[in-house]
N, C-alpha and C positions, 0 to 999 in steps of 0.2 A: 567548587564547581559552578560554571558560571550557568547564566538562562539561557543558553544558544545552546551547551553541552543537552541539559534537560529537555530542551524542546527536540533535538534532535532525536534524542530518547524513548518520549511519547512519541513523535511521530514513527520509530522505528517497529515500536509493539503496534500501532495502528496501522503501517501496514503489511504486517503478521496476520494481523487479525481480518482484513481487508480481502487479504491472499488467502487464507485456509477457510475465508465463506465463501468467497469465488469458488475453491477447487472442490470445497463439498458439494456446491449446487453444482455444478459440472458436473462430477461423478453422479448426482445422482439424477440429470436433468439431460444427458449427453444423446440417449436413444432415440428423443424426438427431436431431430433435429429441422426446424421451421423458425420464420421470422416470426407468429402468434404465440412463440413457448416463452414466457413472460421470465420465470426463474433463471433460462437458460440465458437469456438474455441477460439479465442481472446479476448470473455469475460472469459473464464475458466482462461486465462492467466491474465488475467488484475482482476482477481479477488486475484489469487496464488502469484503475483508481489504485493500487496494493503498489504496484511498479510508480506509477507514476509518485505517492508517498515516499516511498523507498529514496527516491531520485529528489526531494525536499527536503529528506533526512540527510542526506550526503552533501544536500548544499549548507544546510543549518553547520554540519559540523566542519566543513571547510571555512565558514566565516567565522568560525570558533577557534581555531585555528591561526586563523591569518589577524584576529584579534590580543590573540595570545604572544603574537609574535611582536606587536606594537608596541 
């Protein structure tokens, strides 16, 4: 297993984990909805940073890939 396979890896559970603190403060931050709801906002963030991971993890393993294939 190479370091591109692993890094892909960790970055997949980070953003797992990224995404499931986003959608708990959402759920529990969702009622007040205002630009001063601090949590609320941080879930919006921690939801947009989980995708955007997500999308670093798919490139790690496409250069893992196309390494492999060399």
């Amino acid at each position: 297993m190479n370091h591109d396979y692993k890094a892909a890896n960790t970055l997949k559970w980070m953003a797992w984990t990224a995404t499931i603190v986003g959608m708990l403060l959402l759920v529990l931050n969702v009622s007040d909805l205002r630009a001063e709801n601090f949590p609320l906002m941080v879930s919006i963030g921690c939801l947009i940073a989980g995708m955007n991971i997500f999308l670093l993890s798919a490139v790690f393993r496409l250069m893992s890939m196309k390494t492999q294939k060399l």
